[in-house]
C-alpha positions as CSV (number, residue, x, y, z in Angstrom):
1,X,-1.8,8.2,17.5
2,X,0.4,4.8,17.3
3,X,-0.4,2.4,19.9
4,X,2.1,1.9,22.4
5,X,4.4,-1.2,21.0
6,X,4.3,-0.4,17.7
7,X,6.2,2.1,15.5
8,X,5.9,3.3,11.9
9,X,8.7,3.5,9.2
10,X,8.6,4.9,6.0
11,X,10.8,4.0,3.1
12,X,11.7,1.3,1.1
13,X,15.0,0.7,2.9
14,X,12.5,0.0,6.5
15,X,10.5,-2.8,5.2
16,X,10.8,-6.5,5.9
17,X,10.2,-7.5,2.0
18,X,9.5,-11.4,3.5
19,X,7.0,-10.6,5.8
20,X,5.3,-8.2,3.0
21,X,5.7,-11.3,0.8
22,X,4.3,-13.9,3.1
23,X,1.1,-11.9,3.8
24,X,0.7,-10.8,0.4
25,X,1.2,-13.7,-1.2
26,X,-1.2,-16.0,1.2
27,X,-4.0,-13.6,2.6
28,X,-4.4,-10.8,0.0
29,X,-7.2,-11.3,-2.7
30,X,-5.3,-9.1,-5.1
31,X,-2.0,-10.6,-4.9
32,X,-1.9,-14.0,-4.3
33,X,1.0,-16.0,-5.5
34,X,3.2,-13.1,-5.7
35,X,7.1,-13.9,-6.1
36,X,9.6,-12.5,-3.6
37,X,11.3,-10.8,-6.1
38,X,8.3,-9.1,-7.3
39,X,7.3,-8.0,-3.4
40,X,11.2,-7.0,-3.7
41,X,11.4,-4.4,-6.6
42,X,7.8,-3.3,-6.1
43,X,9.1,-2.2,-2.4
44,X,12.2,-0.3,-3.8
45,X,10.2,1.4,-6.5
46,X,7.7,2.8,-4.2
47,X,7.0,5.3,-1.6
48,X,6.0,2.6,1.3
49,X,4.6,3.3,5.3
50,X,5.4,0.3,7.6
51,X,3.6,-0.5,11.5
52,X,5.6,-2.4,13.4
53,X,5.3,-4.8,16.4
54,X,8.3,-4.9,18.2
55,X,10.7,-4.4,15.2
56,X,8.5,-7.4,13.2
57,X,6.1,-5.6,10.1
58,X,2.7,-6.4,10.7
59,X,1.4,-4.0,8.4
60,X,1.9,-1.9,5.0
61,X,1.1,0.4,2.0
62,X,2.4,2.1,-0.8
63,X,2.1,4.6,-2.9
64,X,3.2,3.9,-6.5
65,X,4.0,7.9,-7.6
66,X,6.0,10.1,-9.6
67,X,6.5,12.2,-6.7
68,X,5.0,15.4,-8.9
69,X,1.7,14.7,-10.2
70,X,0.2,11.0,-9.7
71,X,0.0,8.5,-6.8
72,X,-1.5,5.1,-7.1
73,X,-2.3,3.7,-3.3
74,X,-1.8,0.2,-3.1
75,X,-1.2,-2.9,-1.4
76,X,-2.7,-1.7,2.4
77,X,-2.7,-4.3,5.1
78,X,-2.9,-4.6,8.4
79,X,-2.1,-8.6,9.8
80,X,-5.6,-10.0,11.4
81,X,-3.6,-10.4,14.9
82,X,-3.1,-6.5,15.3
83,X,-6.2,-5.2,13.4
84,X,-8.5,-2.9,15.5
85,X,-5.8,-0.8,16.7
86,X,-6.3,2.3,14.1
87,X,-3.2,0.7,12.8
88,X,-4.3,1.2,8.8
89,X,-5.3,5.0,9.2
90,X,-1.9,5.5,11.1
91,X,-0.1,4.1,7.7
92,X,-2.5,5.9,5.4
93,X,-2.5,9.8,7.8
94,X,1.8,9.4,7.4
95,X,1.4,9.0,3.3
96,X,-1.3,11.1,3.1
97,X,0.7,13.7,5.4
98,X,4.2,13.2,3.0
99,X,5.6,16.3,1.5
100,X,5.1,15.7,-2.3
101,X,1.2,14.9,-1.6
102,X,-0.1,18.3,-1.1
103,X,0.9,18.7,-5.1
104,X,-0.2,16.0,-6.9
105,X,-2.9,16.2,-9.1
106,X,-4.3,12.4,-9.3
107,X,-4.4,9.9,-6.6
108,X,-5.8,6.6,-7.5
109,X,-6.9,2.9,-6.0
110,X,-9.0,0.1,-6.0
111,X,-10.3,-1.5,-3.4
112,X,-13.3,-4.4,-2.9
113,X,-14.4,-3.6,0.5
114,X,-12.6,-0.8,2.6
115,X,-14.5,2.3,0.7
116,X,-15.4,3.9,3.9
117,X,-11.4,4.1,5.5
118,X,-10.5,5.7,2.0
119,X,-13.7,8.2,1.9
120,X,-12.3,9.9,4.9
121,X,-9.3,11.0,2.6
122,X,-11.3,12.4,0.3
123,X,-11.3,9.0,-2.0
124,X,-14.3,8.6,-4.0
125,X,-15.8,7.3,-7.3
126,X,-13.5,8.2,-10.1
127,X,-15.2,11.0,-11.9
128,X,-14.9,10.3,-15.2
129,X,-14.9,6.4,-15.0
130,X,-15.2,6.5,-18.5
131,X,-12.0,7.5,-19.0
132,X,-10.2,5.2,-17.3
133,X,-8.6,2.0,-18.8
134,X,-6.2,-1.3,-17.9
135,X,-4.7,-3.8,-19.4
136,X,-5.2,-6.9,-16.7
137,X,-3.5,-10.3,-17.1
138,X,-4.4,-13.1,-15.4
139,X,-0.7,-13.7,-14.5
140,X,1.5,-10.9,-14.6
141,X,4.2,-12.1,-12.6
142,X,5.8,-14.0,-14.9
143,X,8.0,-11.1,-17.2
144,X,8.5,-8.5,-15.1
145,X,11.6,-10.3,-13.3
146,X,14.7,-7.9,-14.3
């Protein structure tokens, strides 16, 4: 249940890509320094939840997906102002809840310190860690302007 005030919104065409920028880029430890235009096409090439505060985004999340067999959840924040309000399990129940999630086979995240809100989905330690592999560069904003 939503808190009176606020309202959730999903897709891509909802979301207020400068206030996703602004928090991103200043109080995320996993993308700081982000470019608008990065925050931009990452938003229209996603499956993204919203909470808003009278019609300003205080929060978000995104699944990166194919829609058929893989999700990657990324990007969840709630701003500190409105946090304590159940506000980030209201974003993650309405992707969790969307129609192509019953059927995919692979869902997929990282996180640093919020393994308890994710466990309650069903997230846990990949089971075949071995298996998995990334390419990370320090700066990977830079080339993937189109």
């Amino acid at each position: 249940m939503i808190p009176k005030g606020y309202s959730l919104r999903t897709g891509s065409e909802h979301m207020q890509p400068q206030r996703v920028h602004e928090w991103l880029s200043k109080h995320s430890y996993w993308a700081q320094g982000i470019p608008l235009a990065t925050v931009e096409l990452m938003i229209k090439h996603s499956y993204c939840v919203g909470v808003f505060h009278l019609d300003e985004q205080v929060g978000f999340a995104r699944f990166v997906t194919d829609f058929a067999t893989f999700a990657y959840l990324a990007d969840v924040y709630v701003e500190e102002a409105h946090r304590g309000r159940r506000l980030s399990i209201s974003m993650l129940d309405a992707l969790m809840a969307a129609h192509f999630v019953k059927g995919l086979r692979k869902l997929f995240l990282a996180t640093l310190d919020a393994h308890e809100l994710y466990a309650r989905y069903g997230f846990q330690q990949a089971s075949m860690p071995e298996r998995l592999m990334e390419i990370s560069k320090k700066n990977g904003y830079t080339s993937n302007q189109s």
